[in-house]
C-alpha positions as CSV (number, residue, x, y, z in Angstrom):
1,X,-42.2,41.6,27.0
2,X,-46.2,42.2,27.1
3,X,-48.2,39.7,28.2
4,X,-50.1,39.2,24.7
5,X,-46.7,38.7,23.4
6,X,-45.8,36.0,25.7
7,X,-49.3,34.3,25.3
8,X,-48.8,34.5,21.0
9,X,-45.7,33.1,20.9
10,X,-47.1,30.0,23.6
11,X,-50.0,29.8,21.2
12,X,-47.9,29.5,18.7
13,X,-45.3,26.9,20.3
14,X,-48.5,24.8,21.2
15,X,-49.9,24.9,17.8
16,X,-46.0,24.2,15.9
17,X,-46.6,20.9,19.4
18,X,-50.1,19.7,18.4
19,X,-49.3,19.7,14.5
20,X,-46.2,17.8,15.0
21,X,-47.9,15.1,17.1
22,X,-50.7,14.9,14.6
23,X,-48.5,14.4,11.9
24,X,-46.3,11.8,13.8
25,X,-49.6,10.1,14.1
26,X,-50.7,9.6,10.9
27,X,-47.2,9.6,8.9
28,X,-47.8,13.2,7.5
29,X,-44.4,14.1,7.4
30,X,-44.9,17.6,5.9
31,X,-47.0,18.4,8.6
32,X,-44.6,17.2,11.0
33,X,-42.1,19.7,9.1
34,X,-44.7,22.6,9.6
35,X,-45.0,21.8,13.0
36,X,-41.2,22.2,14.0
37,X,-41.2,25.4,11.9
38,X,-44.2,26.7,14.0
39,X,-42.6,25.8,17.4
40,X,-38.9,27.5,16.2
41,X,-41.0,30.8,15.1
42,X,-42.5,30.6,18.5
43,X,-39.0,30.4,20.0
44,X,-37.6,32.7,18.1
45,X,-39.9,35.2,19.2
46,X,-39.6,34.6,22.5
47,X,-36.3,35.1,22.7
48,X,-36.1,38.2,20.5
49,X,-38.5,39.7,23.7
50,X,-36.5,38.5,26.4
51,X,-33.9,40.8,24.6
52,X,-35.6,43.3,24.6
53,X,-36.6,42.7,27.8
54,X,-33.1,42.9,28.9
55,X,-32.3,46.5,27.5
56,X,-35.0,47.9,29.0
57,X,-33.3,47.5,32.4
């Protein structure tokens, strides 16, 4: 996994984070919503590298 990768998908994950709290915050519940589906892409991209990671070895 590159290290821009790793530092996307973080941004990303942070992002889906600060979203989510915003939207706690002020009862925005479809921003809430868009902030868990940034923060799952983020995972899910992380993990897809750590695969890939693997079968490099």
């Amino acid at each position: 996994m590159g290290i821009d990768d790793k530092i996307e998908n973080k941004a990303e994950e942070m992002k889906g984070e600060g979203k989510e709290t915003i939207g706690r915050a002020t009862d925005d519940e479809e921003l809430v919503a868009e902030g868990q589906m940034d923060q799952a892409k983020g995972n899910i991209k992380q993990a897809g590298e750590k695969i890939k990671d693997i079968f490099k070895k």
